[in-house]
C-alpha positions as CSV (number, residue, x, y, z in Angstrom):
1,X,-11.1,-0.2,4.2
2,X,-12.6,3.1,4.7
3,X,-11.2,5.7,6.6
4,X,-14.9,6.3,8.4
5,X,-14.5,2.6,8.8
6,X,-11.2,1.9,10.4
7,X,-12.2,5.0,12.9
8,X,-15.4,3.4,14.1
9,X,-13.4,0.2,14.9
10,X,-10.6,2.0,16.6
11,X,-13.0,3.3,18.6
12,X,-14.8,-0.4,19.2
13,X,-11.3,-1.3,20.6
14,X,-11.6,1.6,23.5
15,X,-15.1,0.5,24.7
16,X,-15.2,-1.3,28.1
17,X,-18.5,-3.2,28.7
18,X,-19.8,-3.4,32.3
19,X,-20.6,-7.0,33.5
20,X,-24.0,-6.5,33.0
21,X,-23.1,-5.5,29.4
22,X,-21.2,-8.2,28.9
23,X,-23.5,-10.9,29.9
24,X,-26.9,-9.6,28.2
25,X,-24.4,-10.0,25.1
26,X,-23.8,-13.2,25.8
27,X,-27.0,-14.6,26.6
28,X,-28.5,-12.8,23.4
29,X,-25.6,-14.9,21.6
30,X,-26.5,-18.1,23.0
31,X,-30.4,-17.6,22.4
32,X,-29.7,-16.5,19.0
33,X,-27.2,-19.5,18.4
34,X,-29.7,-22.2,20.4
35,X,-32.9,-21.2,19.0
36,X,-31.6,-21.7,15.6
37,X,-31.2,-25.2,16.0
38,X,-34.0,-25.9,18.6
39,X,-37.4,-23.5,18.1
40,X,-38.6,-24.3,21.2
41,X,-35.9,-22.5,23.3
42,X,-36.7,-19.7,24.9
43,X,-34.8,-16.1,26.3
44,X,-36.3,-17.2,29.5
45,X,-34.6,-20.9,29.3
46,X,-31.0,-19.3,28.5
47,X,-31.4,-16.5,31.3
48,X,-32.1,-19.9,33.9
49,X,-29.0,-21.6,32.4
50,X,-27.0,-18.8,32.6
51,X,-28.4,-18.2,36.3
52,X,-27.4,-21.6,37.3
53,X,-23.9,-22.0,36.2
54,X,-22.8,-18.9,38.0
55,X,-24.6,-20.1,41.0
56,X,-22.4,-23.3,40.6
57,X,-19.4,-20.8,40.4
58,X,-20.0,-19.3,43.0
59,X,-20.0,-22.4,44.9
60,X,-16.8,-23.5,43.7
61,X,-19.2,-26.1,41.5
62,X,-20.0,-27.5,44.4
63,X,-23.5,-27.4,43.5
64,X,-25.4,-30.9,43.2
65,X,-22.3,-32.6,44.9
């Protein structure tokens, strides 16, 4: 490995992603992971998903109960 290399990922491990961050990450995953195996699925269908599960967290997945 590169020294230019192993300094950009020692400085990887120091970032701290907000929760926002963190979750446009993770929705851009799933879409990208989903939509591979199913067209059809849409940014707008994994930002609903998303949307709803923490609503059932936040209820103590109560929700639908």
């Amino acid at each position: 490995m590169t020294g230019a290399l192993e300094a950009l990922i020692a400085k990887a491990r120091k970032v701290q992603m907000t929760d926002t961050q963190l979750r446009e990450q993770r929705l851009s995953f799933v879409y990208g992971n989903t939509h591979i195996e199913n067209e059809r699925i849409t940014r707008q269908m994994v930002a609903e998903a998303d949307r709803k599960v923490a609503d059932d967290e936040a209820l103590g997945g109560r929700r639908g109960k």
